[in-house]
N, C-alpha and C positions, 0 to 999 in steps of 0.2 A: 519459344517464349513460355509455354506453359512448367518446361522442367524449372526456371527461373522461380516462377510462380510458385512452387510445388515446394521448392526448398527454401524460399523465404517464407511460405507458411511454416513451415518444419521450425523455421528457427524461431518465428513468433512465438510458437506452441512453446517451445523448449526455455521463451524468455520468461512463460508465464510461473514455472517452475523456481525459476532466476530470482522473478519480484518477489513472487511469495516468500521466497529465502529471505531476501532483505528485508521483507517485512519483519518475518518472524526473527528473523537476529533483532533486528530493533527492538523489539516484543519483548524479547529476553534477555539483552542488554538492560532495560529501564525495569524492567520487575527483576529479575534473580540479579545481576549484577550493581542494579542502584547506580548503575551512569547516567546522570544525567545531562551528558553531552546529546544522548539519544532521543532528548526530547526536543526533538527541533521540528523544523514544518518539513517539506518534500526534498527540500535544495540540502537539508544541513545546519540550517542556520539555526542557531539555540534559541527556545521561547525564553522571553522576559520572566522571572518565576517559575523555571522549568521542576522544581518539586512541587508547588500547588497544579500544573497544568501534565503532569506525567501518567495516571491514571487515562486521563481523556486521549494519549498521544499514545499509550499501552491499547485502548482499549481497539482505536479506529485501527491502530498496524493488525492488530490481531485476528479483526472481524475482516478487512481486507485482503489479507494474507490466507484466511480460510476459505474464502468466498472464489480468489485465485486459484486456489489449490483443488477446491470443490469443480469446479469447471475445467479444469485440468484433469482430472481424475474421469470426470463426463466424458468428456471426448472420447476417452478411453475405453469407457465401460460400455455408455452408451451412444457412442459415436456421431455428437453434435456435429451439427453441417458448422464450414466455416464460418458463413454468416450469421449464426447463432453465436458458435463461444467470441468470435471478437467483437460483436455486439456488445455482449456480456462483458467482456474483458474492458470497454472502453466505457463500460457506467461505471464498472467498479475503477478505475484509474481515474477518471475524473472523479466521483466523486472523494476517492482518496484525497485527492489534491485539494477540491473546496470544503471540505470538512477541518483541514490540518489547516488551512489559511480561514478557516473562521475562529477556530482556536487562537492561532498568533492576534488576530484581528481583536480578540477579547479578551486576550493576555496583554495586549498593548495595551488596551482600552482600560484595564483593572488599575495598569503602572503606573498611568500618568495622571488617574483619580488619586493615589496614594501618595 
């Protein structure tokens, strides 16, 4: 039972590396490449206004993607118990998710004023 356990942490660890990537492509997709396909919520889906709303969808990939990356490097460095980095790991994943759907929620909200 425990080798199971042992390597599904392994691979959580190694997903944490994964998100941070997709953040940071996101990241740098919407700043150096000016896609603004990139500016969508968590799923993909494009904001309403995605060049007025691209800075705030830049900013939260960027600071979540570090924050990932920073606790990934912990582990490492100074060898956080499990239930410390996926602690960490699942504030920073939710609040990725509620941050990027208050965005849409006030992208929608700007639209249908206009």
């Amino acid at each position: 039972m425990e080798f199971w356990f042992v390597w599904l942490a392994r691979l959580m660890f190694l997903g944490l590396f994964l998100m941070a990537g997709g953040m940071f492509y996101r990241a740098w997709k919407i700043a150096v490449r000016k896609d603004m396909r990139y500016v969508a919520d968590w799923r993909g889906h494009g904001i309403v206004g995605g060049e007025r709303w691209a800075a705030w969808v830049l900013s939260i990939n960027m600071i979540s993607a570090g924050v990932l990356l920073a606790i990934g490097v912990s582990v490492l460095v100074v060898g956080l118990s499990f239930v410390v980095w996926t602690g960490l790991t699942g504030i920073v994943l939710w609040s990725y998710y509620f941050l990027l759907r208050v965005v849409v929620a006030r992208a929608e909200a700007i639209s249908k004023k206009e």
